[in-house]
N, C-alpha and C positions, 0 to 999 in steps of 0.2 A: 634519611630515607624519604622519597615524595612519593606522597599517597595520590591513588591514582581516582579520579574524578568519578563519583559513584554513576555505575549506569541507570537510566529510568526506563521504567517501559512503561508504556500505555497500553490500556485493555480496551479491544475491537469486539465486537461481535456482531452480527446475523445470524438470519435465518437460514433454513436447508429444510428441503421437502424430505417426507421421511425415507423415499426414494434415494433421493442424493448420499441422506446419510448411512444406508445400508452400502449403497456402492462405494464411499469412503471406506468403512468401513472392511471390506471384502478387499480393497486394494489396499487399504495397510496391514491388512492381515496376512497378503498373499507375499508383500515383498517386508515386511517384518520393522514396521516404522509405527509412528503415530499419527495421530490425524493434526495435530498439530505440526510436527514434523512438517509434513505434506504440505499445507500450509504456508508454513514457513520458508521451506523451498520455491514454491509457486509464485511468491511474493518476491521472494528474492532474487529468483530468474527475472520476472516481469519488471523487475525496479533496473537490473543490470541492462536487458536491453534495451528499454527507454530512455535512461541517465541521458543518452547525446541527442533526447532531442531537444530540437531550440525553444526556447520558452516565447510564448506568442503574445505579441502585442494587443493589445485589445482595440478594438477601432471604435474611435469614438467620431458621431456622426455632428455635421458643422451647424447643425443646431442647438447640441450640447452649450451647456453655462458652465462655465470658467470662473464658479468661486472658489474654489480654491489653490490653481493656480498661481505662485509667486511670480512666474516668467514676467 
């Protein structure tokens, strides 16, 4: 049997005005989730439609030093 590669997660946190956090609140209350949850979806919508975008070069100006360089 192969064991399957344990998952990790890492712990985020911020802040939220106590405003914010009543309004979370009152909308996981109203559709029957958690504010984690909530979250978690938000994140995860926002990571799906960004996934295609191109990762950006960074522009490096011709006064920049070239130590390191191999070319």
């Amino acid at each position: 049997m192969v064991t399957r590669k344990k998952i990790r997660y890492k712990r985020i946190s911020f802040k939220i005005t106590s405003n914010q956090k009543e309004i979370i609140r009152t909308y996981c209350k109203s559709r029957k989730t958690t504010p984690i949850k909530l979250f978690k979806k938000a994140v995860k919508f926002y990571m799906e439609k960004n996934q295609a975008m191109p990762k950006q070069d960074y522009h490096i100006s011709k006064n920049q030093l070239k130590l390191f360089d191999l070319d």
